[in-house]
C-alpha angles and dihedrals in degrees: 000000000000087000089056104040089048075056095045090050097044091055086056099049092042087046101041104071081053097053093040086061097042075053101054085041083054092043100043094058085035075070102041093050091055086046098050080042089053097046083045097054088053096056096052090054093052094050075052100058096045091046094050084045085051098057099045088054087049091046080049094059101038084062089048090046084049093054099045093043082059092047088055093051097045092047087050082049086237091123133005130236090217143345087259100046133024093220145044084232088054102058097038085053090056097042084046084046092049094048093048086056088042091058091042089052089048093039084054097042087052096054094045082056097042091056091048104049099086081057099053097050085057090050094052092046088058095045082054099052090047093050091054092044093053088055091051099058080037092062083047106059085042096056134043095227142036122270111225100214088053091050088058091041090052089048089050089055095054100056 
């Protein structure tokens, strides 16, 4: 049993550094296969990403090809855009039309409010200095003598 199991033993050690290199050849493709799977794989994702890229542009254009078609209609008065203008150029010229005479209004309305600035400060100065000068008759019917600080106040407002 010892015999056998000495042979036994020999035919492994005489066969194992064989079989250790058939296993790192193994192992080795077994590597190159997961590398060219792996730059495969890539590749596929990206053929993915351009084909889904693709479809949205076509998409894109069929909508474009939609709304053109329907331009074409509505300039042959065959259909209309809307029921208030026969054509797409129609209503983004008035809606162009609208937004110019909203910035001249605007334009207008800021320098209407440009000339009278000055004005209005002035105004609101005055606003102020009444307003001090009412609290001040206020505080005097309140009280039976005359606060000092308001009388200085009162002279500063004068000036």
């Amino acid at each position: 049993m010892k015999k056998e199991e000495a042979s036994l033993q020999e035919i492994h050690d005489h066969k194992k550094p064989k079989y250790a290199s058939v296993e790192r050849g193994y192992l080795s493709d077994i590597k190159d296969l997961e590398t060219q799977c792996d730059y495969h794989r890539d590749g596929l994702i990206e053929l993915e990403r351009r084909f889904h890229i693709t479809h949205a542009k076509l998409e894109l254009v069929r909508a474009d090809m939609k709304r053109v078609e329907k331009e074409e209609r509505c300039g042959s008065g065959r259909d209309r855009f809307s029921p208030e203008f026969a054509t797409a150029f129609e209503c983004y010229n008035a809606h162009l039309q609208e937004q110019v005479e909203e910035i001249k209004r605007l334009r207008a309305e800021h320098r209407e409010l440009s000339r009278n600035s000055l004005e209005n400060v002035k105004q609101k100065e005055s606003f102020s200095k009444l307003r001090k000068l009412l609290d001040f008759k206020l505080n005097l019917s309140s009280e039976d003598e005359i606060p000092t600080q308001n009388v200085i106040e009162f002279g500063a407002i004068q000036k």
